[in-house]
N, CA, C and O atoms as a GROMACS GRO file, in nm:
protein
  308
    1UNK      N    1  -1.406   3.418  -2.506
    1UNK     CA    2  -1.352   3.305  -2.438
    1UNK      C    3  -1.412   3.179  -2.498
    1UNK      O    4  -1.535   3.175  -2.503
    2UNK      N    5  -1.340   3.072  -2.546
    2UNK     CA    6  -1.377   2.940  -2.622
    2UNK      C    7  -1.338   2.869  -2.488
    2UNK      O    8  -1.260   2.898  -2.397
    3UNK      N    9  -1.434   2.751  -2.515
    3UNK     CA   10  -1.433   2.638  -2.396
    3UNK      C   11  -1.378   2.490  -2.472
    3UNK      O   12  -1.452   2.448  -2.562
    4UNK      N   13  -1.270   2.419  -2.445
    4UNK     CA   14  -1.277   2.357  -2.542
    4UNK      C   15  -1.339   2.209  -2.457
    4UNK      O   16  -1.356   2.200  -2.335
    5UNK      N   17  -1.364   2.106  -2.558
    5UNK     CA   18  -1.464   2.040  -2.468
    5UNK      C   19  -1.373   1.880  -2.428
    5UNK      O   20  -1.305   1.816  -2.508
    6UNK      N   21  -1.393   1.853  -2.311
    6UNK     CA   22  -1.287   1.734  -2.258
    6UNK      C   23  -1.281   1.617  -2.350
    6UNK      O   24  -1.172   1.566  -2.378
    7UNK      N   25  -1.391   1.572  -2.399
    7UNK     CA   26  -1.451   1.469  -2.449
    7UNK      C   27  -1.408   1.442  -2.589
    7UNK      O   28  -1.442   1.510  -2.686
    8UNK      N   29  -1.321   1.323  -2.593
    8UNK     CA   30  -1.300   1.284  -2.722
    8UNK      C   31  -1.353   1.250  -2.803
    8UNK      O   32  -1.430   1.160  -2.771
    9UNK      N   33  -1.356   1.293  -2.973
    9UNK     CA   34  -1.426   1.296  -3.062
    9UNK      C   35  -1.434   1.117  -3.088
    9UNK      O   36  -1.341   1.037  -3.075
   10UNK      N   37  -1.491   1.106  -3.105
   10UNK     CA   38  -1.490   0.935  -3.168
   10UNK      C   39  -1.504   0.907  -3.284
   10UNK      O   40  -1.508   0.786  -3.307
   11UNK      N   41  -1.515   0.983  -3.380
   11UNK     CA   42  -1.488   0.995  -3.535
   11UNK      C   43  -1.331   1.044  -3.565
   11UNK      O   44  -1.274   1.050  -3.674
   12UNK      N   45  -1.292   1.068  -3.462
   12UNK     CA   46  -1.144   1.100  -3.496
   12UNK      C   47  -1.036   1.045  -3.382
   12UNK      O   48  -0.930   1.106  -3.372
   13UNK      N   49  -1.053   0.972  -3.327
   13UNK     CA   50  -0.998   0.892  -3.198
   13UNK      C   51  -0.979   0.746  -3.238
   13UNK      O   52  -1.077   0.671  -3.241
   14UNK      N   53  -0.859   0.706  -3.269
   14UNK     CA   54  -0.860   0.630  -3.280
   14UNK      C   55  -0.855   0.474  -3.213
   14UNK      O   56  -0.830   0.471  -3.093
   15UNK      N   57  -0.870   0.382  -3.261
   15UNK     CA   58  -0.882   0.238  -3.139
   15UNK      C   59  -1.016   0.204  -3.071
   15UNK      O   60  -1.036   0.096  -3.015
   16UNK      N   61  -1.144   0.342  -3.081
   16UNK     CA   62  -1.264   0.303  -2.995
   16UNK      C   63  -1.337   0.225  -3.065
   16UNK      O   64  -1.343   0.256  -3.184
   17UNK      N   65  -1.398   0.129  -3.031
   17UNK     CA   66  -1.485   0.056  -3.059
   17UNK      C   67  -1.618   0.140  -3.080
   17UNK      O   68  -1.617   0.241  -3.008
   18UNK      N   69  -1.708   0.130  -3.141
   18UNK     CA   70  -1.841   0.176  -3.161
   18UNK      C   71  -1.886   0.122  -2.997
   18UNK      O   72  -1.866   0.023  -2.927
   19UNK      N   73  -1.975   0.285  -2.986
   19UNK     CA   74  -2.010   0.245  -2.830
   19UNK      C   75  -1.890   0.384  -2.767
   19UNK      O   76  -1.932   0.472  -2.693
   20UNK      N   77  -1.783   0.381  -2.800
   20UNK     CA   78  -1.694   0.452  -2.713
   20UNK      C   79  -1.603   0.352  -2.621
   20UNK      O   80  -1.528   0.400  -2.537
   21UNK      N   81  -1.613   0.192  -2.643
   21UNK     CA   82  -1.547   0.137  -2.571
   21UNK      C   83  -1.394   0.126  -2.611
   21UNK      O   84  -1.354   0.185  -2.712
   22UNK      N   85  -1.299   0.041  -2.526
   22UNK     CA   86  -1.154   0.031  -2.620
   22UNK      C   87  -1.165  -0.148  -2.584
   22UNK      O   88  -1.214  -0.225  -2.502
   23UNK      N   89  -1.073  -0.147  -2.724
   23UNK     CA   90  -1.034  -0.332  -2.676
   23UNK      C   91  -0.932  -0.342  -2.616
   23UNK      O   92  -0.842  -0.261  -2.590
   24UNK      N   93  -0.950  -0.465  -2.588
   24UNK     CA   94  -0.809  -0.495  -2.480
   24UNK      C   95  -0.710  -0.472  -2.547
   24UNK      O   96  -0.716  -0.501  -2.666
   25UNK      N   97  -0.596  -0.419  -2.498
   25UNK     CA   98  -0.450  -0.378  -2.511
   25UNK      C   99  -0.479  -0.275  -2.576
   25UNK      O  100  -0.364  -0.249  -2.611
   26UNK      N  101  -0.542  -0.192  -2.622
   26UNK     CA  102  -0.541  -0.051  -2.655
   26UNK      C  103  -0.546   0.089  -2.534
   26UNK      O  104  -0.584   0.088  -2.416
   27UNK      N  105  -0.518   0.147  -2.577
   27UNK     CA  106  -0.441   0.236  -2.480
   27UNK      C  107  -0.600   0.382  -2.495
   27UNK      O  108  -0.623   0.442  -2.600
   28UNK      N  109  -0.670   0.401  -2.383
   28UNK     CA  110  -0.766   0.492  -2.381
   28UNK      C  111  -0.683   0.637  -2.402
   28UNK      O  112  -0.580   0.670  -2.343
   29UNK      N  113  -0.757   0.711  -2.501
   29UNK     CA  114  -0.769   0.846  -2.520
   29UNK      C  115  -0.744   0.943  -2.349
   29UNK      O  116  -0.809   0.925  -2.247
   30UNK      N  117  -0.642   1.033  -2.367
   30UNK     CA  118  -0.609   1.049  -2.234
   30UNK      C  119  -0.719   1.176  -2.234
   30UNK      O  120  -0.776   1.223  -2.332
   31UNK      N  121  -0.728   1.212  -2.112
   31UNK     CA  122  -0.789   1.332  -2.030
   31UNK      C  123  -0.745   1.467  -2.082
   31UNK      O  124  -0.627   1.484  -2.050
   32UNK      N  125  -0.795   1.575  -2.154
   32UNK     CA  126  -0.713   1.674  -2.166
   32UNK      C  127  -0.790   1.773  -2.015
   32UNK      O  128  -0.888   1.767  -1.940
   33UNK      N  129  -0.673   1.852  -2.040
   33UNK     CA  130  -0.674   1.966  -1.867
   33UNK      C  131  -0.787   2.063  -1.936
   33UNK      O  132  -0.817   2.077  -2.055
   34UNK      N  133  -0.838   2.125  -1.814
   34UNK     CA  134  -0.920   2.225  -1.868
   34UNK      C  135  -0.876   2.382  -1.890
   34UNK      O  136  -0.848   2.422  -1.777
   35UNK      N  137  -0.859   2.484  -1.981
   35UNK     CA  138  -0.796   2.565  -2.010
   35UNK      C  139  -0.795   2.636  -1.922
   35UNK      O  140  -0.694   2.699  -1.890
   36UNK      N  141  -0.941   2.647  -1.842
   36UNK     CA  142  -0.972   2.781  -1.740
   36UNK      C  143  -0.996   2.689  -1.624
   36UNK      O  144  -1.114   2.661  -1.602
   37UNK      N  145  -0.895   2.634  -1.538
   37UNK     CA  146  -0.884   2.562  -1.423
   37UNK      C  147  -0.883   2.670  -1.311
   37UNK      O  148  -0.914   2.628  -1.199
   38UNK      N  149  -0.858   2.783  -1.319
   38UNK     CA  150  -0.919   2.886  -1.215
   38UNK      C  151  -0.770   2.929  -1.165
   38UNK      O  152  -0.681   2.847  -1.190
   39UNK      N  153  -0.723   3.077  -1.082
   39UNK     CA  154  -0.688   3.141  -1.060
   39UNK      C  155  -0.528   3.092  -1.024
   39UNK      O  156  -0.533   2.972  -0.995
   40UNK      N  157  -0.416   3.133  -1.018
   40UNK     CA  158  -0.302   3.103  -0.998
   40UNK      C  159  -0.289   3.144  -0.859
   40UNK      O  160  -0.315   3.259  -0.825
   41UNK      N  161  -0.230   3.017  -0.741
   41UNK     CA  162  -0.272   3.004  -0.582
   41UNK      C  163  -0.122   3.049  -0.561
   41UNK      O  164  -0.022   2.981  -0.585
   42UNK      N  165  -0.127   3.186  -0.507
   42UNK     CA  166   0.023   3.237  -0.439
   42UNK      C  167  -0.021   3.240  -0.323
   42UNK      O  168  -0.087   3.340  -0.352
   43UNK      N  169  -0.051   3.220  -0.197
   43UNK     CA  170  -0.100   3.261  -0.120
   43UNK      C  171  -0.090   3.129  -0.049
   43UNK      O  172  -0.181   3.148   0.032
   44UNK      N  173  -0.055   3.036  -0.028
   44UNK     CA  174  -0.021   2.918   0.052
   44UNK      C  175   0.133   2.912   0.045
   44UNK      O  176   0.207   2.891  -0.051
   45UNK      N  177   0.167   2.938   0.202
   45UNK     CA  178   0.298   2.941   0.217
   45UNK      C  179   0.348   2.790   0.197
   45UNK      O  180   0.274   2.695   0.224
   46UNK      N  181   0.465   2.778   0.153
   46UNK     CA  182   0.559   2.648   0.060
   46UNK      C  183   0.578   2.575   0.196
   46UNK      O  184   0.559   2.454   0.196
   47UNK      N  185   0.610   2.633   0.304
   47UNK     CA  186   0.638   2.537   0.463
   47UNK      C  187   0.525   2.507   0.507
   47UNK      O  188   0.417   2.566   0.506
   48UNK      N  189   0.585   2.330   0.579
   48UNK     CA  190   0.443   2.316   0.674
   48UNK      C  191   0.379   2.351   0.782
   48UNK      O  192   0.380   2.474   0.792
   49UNK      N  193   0.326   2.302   0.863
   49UNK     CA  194   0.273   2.340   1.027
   49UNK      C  195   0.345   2.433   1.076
   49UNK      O  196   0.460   2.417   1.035
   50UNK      N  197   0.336   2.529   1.146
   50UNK     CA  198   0.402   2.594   1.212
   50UNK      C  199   0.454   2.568   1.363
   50UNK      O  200   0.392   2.467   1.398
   51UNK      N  201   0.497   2.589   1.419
   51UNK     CA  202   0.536   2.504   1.563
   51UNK      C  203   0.488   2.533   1.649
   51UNK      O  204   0.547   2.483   1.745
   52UNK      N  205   0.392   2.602   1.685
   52UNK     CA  206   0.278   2.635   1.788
   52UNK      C  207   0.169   2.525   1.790
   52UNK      O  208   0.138   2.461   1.890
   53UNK      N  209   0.106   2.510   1.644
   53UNK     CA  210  -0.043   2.432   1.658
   53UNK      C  211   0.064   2.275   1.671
   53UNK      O  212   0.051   2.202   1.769
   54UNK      N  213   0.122   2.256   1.605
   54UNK     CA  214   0.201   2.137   1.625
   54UNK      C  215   0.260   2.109   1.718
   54UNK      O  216   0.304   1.994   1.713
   55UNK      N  217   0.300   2.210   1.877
   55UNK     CA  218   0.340   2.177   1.949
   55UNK      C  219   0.161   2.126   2.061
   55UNK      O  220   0.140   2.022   2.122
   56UNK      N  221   0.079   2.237   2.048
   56UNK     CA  222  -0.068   2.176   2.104
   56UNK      C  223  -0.082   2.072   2.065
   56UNK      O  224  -0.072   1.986   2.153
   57UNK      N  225  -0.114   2.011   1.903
   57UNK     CA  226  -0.166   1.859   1.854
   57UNK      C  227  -0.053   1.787   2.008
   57UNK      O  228  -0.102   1.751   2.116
   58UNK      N  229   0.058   1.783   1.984
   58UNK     CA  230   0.129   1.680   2.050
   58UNK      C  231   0.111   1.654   2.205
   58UNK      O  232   0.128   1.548   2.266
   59UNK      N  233   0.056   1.826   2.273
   59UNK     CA  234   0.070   1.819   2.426
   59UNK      C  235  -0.080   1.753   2.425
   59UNK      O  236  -0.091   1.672   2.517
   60UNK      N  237  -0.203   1.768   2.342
   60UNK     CA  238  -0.294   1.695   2.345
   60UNK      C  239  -0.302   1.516   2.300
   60UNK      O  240  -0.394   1.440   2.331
   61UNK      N  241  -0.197   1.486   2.232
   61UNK     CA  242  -0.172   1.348   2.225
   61UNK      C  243  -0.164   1.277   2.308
   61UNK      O  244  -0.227   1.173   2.330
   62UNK      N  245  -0.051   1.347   2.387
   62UNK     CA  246   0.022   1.279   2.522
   62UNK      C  247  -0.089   1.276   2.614
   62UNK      O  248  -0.152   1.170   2.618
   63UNK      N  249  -0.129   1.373   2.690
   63UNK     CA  250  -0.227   1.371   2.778
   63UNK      C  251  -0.351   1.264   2.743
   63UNK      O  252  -0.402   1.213   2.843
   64UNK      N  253  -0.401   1.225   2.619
   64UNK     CA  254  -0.491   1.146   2.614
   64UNK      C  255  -0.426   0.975   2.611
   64UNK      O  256  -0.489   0.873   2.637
   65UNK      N  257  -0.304   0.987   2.577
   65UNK     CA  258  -0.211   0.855   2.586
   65UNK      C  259  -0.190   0.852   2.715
   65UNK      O  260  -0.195   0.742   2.770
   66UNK      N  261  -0.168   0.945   2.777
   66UNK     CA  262  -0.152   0.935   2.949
   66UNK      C  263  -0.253   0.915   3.038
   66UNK      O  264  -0.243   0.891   3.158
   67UNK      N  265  -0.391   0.930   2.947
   67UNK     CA  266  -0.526   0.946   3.041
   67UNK      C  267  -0.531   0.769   3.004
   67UNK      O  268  -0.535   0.695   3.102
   68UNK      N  269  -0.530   0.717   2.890
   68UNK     CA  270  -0.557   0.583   2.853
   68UNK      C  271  -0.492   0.497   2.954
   68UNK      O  272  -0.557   0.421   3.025
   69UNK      N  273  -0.307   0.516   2.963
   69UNK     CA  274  -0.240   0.457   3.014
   69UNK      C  275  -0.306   0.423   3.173
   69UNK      O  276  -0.317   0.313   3.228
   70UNK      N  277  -0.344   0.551   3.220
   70UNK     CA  278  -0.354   0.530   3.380
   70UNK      C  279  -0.486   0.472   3.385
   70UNK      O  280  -0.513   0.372   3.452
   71UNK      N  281  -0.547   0.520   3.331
   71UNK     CA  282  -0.691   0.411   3.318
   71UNK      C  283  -0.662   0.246   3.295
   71UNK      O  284  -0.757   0.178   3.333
   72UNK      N  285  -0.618   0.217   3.273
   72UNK     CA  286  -0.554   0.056   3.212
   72UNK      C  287  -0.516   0.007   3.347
   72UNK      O  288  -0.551  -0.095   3.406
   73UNK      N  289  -0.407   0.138   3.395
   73UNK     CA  290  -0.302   0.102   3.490
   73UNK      C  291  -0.402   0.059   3.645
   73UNK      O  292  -0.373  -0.020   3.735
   74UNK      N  293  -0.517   0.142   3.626
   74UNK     CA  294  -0.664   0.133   3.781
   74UNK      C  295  -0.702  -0.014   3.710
   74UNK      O  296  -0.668  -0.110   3.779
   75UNK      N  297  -0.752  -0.040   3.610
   75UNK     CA  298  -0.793  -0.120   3.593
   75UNK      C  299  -0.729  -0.251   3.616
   75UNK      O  300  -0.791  -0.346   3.664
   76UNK      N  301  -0.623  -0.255   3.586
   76UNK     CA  302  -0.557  -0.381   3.626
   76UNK      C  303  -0.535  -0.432   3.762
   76UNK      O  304  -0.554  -0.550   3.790
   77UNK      N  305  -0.476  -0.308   3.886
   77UNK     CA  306  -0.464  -0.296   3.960
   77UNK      C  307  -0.572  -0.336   4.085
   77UNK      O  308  -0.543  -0.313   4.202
   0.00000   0.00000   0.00000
């Protein structure tokens, strides 16, 4: 297994300034990907939330929007 290395050569890159810097309007040496980025992810279903935990998030929304509301509502009162 060869690793190849992210980092652009600067003897063969062209536009860098000594240092590794670029001048203005030159366009930086892009990012290459890394070969061995790790395992191919089948296992996360393509749909989102399912409608159970998403129906809890919401009945817990309300109730704390409803606890706020009536609290406001004593307070004013």
């Amino acid at each position: 297994m060869s690793h190849i290395s992210p980092d652009p050569e600067p003897e063969r890159s062209s536009g860098l300034e000594p240092g590794g810097g670029v001048p203005p309007g030159e366009t930086p040496p892009a990012e290459s990907s890394l070969p061995e980025a790790g395992p191919r992810e089948t296992h996360n279903p393509p749909k989102g939330w399912s409608k159970a935990p998403m129906a809890v998030i919401l009945v817990v929304v309300v109730l704390i929007a409803a606890f706020f509301l009536a609290y406001a509502l004593a307070l004013i009162l």
